[in-house]
PLY file of the C-alpha trace (Angstrom):
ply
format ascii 1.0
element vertex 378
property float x
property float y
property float z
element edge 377
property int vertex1
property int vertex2
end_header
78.57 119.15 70.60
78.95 115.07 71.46
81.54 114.06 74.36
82.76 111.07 74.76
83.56 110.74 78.46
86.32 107.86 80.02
87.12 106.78 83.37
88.19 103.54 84.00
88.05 103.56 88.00
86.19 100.63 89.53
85.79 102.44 92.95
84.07 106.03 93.69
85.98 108.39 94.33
85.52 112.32 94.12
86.87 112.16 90.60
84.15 109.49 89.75
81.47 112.01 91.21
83.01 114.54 88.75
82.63 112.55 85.74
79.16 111.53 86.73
78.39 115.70 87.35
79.56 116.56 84.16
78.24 113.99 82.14
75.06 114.79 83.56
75.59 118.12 83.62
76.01 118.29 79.88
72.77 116.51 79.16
71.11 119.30 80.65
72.25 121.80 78.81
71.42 119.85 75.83
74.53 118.58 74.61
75.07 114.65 73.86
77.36 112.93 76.18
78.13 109.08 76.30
80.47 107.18 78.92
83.03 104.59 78.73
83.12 103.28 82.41
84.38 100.33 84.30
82.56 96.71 83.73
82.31 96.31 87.35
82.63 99.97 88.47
80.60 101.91 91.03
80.31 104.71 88.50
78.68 102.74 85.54
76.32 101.38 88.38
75.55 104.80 89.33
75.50 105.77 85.79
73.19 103.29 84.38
69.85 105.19 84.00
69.91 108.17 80.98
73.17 108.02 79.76
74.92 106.24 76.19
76.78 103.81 78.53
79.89 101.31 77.43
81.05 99.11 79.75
85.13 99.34 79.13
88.61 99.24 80.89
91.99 98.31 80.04
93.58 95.73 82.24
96.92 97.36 82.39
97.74 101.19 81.13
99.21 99.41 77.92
96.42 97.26 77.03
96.19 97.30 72.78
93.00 94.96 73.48
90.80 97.54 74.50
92.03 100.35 73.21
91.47 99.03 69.79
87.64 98.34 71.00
87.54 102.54 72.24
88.60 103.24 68.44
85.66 101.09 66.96
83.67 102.92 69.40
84.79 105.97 68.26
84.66 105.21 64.93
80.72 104.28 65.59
79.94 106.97 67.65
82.03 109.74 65.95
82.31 112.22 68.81
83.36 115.69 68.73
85.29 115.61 71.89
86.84 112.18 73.66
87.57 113.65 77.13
89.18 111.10 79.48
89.20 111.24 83.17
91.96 109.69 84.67
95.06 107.86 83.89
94.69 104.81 82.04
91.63 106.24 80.59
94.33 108.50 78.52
96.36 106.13 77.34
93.21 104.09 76.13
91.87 107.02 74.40
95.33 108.41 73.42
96.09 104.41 71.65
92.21 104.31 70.66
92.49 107.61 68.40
95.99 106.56 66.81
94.72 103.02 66.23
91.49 103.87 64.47
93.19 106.44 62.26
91.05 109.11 63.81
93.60 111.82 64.04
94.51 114.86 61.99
91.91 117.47 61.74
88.78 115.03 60.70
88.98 113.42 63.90
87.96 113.80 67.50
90.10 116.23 69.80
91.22 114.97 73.23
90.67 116.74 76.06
92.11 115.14 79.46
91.05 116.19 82.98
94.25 115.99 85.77
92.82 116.46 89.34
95.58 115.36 90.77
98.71 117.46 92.19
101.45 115.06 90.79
104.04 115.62 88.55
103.52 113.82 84.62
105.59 110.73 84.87
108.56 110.99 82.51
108.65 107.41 80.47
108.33 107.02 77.21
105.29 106.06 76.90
103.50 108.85 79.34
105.51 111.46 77.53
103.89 109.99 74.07
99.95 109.84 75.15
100.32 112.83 77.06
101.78 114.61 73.59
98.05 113.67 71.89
96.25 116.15 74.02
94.65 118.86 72.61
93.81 120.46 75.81
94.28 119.74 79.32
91.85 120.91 82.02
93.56 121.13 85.37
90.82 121.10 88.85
93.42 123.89 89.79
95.50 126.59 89.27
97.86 124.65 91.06
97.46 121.87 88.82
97.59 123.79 85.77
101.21 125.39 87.04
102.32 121.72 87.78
101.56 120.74 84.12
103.51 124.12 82.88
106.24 122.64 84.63
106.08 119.36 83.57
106.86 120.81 79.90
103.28 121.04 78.74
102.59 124.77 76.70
100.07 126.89 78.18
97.95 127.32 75.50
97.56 123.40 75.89
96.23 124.01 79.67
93.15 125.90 81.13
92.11 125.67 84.79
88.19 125.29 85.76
87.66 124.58 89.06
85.80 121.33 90.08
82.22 121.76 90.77
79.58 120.78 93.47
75.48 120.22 93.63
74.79 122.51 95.59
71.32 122.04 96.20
71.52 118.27 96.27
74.13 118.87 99.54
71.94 121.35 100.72
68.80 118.56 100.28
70.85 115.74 102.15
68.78 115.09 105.50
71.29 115.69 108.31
72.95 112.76 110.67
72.91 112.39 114.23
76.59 111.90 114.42
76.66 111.09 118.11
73.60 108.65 118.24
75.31 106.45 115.29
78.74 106.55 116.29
77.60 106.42 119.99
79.59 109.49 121.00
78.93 111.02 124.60
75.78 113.57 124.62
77.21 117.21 123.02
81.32 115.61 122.79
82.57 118.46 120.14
83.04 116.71 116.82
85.50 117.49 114.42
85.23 115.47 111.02
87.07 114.39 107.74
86.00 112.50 104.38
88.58 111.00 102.62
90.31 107.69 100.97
92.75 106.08 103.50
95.60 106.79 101.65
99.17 108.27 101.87
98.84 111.61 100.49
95.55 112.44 102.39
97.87 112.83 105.55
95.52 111.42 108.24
98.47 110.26 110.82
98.85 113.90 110.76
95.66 114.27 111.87
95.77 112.01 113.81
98.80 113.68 115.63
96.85 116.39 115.89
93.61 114.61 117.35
96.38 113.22 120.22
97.26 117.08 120.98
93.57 118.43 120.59
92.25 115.78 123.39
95.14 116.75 125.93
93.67 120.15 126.29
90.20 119.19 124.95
89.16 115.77 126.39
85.79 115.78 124.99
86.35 115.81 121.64
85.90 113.14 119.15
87.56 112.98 115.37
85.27 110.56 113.14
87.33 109.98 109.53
84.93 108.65 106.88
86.80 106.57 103.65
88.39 103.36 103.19
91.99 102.73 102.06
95.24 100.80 102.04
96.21 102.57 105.02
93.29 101.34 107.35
95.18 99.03 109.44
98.38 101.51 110.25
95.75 104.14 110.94
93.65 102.03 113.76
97.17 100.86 114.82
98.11 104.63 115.66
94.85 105.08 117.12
95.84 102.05 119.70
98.78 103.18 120.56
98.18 106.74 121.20
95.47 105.20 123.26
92.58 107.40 121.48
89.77 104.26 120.81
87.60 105.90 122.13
88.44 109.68 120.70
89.11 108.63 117.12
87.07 106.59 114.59
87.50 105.19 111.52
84.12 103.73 110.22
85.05 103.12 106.76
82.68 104.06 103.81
79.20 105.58 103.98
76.83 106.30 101.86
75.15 109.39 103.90
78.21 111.14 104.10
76.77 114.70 103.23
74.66 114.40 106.16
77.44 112.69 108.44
79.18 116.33 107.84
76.06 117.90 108.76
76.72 116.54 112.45
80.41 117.78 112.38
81.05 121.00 114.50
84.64 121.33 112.26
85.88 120.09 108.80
89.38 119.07 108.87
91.53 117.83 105.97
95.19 117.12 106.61
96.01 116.45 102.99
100.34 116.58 102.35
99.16 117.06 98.61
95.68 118.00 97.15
94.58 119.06 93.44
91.48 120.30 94.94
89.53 118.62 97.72
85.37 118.55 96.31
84.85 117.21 100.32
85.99 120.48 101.45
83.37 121.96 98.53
80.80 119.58 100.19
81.92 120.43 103.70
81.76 124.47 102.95
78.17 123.60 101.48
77.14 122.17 104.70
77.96 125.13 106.64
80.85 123.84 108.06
84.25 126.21 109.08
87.23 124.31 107.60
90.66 123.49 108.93
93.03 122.39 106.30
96.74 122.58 105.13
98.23 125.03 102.54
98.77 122.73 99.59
97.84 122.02 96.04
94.45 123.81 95.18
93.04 124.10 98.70
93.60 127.90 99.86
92.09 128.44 96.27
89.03 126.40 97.79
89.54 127.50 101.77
89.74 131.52 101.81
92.04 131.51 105.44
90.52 133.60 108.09
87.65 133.60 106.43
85.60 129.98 105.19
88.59 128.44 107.09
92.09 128.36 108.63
95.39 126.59 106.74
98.32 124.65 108.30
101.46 123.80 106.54
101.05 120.18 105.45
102.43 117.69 108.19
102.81 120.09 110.82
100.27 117.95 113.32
101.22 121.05 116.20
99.47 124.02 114.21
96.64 121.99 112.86
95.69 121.30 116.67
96.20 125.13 117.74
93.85 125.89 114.83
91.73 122.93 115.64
91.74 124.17 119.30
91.17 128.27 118.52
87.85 127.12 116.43
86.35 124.40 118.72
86.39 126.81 121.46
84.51 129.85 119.50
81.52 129.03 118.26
80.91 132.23 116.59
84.01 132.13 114.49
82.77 128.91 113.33
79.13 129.97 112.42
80.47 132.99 111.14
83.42 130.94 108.60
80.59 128.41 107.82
78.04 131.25 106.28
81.68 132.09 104.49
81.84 128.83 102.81
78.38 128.43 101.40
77.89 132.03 100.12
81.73 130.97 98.40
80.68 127.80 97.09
77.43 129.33 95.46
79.47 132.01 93.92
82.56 130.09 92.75
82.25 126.20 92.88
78.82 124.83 91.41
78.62 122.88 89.30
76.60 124.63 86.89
79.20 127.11 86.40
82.00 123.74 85.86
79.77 122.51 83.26
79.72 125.85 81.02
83.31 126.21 81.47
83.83 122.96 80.42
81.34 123.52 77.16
83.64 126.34 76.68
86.57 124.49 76.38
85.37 121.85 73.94
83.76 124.31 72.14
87.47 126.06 71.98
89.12 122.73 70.72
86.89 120.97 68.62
87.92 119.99 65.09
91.87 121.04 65.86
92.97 117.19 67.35
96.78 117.67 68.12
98.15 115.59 65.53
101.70 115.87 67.32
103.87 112.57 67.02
100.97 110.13 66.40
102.42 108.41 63.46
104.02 105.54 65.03
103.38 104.25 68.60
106.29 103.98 70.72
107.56 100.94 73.23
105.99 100.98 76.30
107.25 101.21 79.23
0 1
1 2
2 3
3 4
4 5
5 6
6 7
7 8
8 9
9 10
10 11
11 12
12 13
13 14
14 15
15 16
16 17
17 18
18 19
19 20
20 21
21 22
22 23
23 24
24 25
25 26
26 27
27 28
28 29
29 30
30 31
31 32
32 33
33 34
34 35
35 36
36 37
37 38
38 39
39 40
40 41
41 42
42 43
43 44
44 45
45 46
46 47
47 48
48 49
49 50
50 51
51 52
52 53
53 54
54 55
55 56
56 57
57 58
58 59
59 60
60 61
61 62
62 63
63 64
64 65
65 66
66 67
67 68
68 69
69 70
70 71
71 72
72 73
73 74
74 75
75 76
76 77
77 78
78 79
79 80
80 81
81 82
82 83
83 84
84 85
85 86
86 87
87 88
88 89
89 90
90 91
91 92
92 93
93 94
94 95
95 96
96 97
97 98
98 99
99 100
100 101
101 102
102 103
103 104
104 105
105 106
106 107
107 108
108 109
109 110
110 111
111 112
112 113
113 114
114 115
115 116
116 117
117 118
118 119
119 120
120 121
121 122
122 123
123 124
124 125
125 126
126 127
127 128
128 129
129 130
130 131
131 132
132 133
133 134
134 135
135 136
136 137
137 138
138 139
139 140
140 141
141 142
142 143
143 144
144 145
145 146
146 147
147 148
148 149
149 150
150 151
151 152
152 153
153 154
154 155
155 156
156 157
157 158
158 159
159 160
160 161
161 162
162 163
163 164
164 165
165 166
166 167
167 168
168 169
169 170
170 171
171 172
172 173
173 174
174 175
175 176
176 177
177 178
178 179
179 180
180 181
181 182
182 183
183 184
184 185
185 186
186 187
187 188
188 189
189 190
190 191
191 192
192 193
193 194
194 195
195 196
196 197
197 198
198 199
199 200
200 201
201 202
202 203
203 204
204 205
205 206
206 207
207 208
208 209
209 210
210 211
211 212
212 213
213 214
214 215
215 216
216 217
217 218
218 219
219 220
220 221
221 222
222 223
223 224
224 225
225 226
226 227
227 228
228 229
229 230
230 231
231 232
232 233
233 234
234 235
235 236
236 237
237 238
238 239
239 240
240 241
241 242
242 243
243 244
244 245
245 246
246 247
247 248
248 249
249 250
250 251
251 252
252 253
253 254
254 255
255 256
256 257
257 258
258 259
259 260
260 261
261 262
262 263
263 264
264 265
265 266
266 267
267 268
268 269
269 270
270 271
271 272
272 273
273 274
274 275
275 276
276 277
277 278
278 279
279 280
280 281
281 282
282 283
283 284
284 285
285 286
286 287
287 288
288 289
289 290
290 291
291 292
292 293
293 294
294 295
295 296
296 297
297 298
298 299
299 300
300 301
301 302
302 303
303 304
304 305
305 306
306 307
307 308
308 309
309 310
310 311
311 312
312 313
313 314
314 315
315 316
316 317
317 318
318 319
319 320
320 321
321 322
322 323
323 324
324 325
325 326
326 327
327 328
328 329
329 330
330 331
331 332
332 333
333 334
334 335
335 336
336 337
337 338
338 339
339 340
340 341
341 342
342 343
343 344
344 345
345 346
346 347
347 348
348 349
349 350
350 351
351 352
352 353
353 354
354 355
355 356
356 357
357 358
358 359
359 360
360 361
361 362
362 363
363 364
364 365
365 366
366 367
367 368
368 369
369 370
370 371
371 372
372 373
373 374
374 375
375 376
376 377
C-alpha cells in the first residue's frame, strides 16, 4: 500500500504531530508513504530526513495553481491512497484528483482526516470537495457523529482515535518547572498546553486560576502555546491582578518534560475533537482536569484518569481544581489511571494499524460522486 499524505499547515500543531506519527508510523510497518507539506512549514522541517518529501501549499483554499501541480504529482507517483490532513489540503487533493483525470475506479481513493469538532461548512464549494471522499476518519466518536450530522453516510465515516509515542513521552527528561519559571520553592503547579486561541477556553481558566488562588494562594497556573489571543490573555492576567500566579511563556520545545513538573493537567477547551496534550499529559502521569466536550471524556475516564467540568463554567473547574490539589493520593492514584489507559487505548501503534485498515478497506473504490465538472467557488 503507497499513501500520499497532505497537510498544508506552516505552524505545528498537534495535528502536524499526527501527520508526522503516521507517516512515520507507516514506514515502519513497511508500507510506502510520501508527504506533501508546507514550503516553509515546521512539519516539512521536521520531516526532512527518511521520508518522499514535496514541498507544496495552496495560497488560498481555491488555488487551481497548485492543485494542478498535486495531480502531476499524483500522476508521477501513482498512490494507492491520497489522505489529506486538514482543510485546504482537501480541497487541493479533492481539485488535484478531478484535474488530473484520476478518478473513477483506476484512480487513487481519498481518505480525509477531521480532528476538529466543527460542523462541515455548507458552501458550494465545501459541499463539492467534501462529496470526493471515499472515507473520512474522524479523531473521535464525537467527530464522527458531527460528520453524520453534517449529511455525510456512515459507511463514508470510521472513528480511530488519535495516537501518542508512548515511549518517546515516557523518554522526555523531566523539567524543573519552578527553577525555569522562577516559581516559589514547592508553589503547587497546575499546567496546560495549548494554542492561544478561542475555542481552547483559557479565560475560563483563567477564571478559574482567580478562584483557585483565593482559597489556594500558593498556586501557580503556567499555560504553554502561542496564539492570537496572547495579548487579551496577559491583559486578564493584569487585571485580575494574578502576574505573579499565572504565566504565559509562549512556545517550548521541552514541553513533555514541562508537564513532567506539573502537579495537575488542566484543559478548559469550549470545543475539542480530541486533545493528544491530554494523551501526552495522561502519559506523564499526570491526573487531568478538563471539560465535558467533543472527544475528551472519551480520552479523560471522570473519577478515574481525571475529573470533567461543563465547558465555560470557570466555578466547577476551580472546585475540581481545588478537591485534587489538596489530595495527593487521588492524584497519584488518577495519574497511574492515565498511563495504564493510554498504553491500552491511545498509542500510536495501535492508530497506525487502524489506519492501514482503513486504506486497506478503500483502496481501488475512489468515490466518483459529482466529479465531472467543478463547481464556482465560493
Amino acid at each position: 500500500m503507497f499513501s500520499l499524505h497532505i497537510d498544508t499547515a506552516r505552524t505545528w500543531r498537534g495535528g502536524q504531530n499526527q501527520v508526522l506519527l503516521t507517516v512515520n508510523g507507516l514506514r515502519e510497518i513497511g508500507q510506502r508513504a510520501a508527504l506533501v507539506a508546507h514550503p516553509d512549514g515546521v512539519l516539512r522541517q521536521r520531516a526532512a530526513e527518511g521520508l518522499e518529501l514535496i514541498p507544496l501549499a495552496p495560497r488560498t483554499e481555491l488555488d487551481l495553481t497548485a492543485a494542478w501541480r498535486l495531480a502531476r504529482v499524483v500522476k508521477r507517483l501513482q498512490p494507492d491512497i491520497v489522505h489529506a490532513h486538514d482543510a485546504h489540503g482537501v480541497a487541493m487533493a479533492s481539485l488535484a484528483l478531478s484535474l488530473g483525470g484520476a478518478t473513477g475506479a483506476g484512480g487513487p481513493s481519498l481518505v480525509v482526516s477531521r480532528r476538529v469538532d466543527f460542523h462541515l461548512r455548507s458552501n458550494s464549494f465545501s459541499r463539492w470537495k467534501h462529496r470526493q471522499v471515499d472515507c473520512f476518519i474522524a479523531a473521535s466518536e464525537a467527530i464522527r457523529q458531527m460528520l453524520v450530522a453534517d449529511g455525510v453516510s456512515p459507511e463514508r465515516t470510521v472513528t480511530v482515535h488519535e495516537g501518542i509515542d508512548v515511549d518517546h513521552v515516557r523518554a522526555a527528561p523531566p523539567v524543573n518547572v519552578h527553577e525555569v519559571f522562577w516559581l516559589p520553592h514547592n508553589a503547587p503547579v497546575v499546567g496546560n498546553v495549548a494554542a492561544l486561541v478561542p475555542h481552547k477556553g483559557h479565560r475560563h481558566l483563567i477564571e478559574a486560576a482567580r478562584l483557585v488562588n483565593r482559597q489556594m494562594p500558593d498556586v501557580r497556573f503556567i499555560i504553554l502555546g502561542e496564539g492570537e489571543l496572547r495579548e487579551s490573555l496577559e491583559r486578564q492576567v493584569r487585571e485580575y491582578h494574578l502576574e505573579k500566579h499565572v504565566f504565559l511563556p509562549g512556545f517550548r520545545t521541552d514541553v513533555l518534560g514541562c508537564m513532567k513538573g506539573f502537579d495537575l493537567f488542566a484543559m478548559s477547551s469550549v470545543t475539542e475533537g480530541l486533545g493528544t496534550a491530554l494523551l501526552d499529559a495522561m502519559a506523564c502521569e499526570r491526573a487531568i482536569v478538563a471539560t465535558r466536550t467533543g472527544g475528551i471524556p472519551e480520552v479523560v475516564e471522570d473519577g478515574v484518569t481525571g475529573r470533567l467540568a461543563a465547558p465555560r463554567d470557570h466555578a466547577a473547574m476551580a472546585q475540581l481544581l481545588l478537591a485534587l490539589l489538596a489530595d495527593d493520593d487521588m492524584r497519584r492514584q488518577m495519574g497511574a489511571a492515565g498511563l495504564a489507559r493510554v498504553q491500552a487505548r491511545f498509542t500510536v501503534e495501535r492508530m497506525v494499524m487502524e489506519t492501514a485498515a482503513v486504506y486497506a478497506r478503500v483502496a481501488g473504490t475512489r468515490h466518483a460522486e459529482d466529479t465531472a465538472h467543478l463547481p464556482a467557488g465560493g
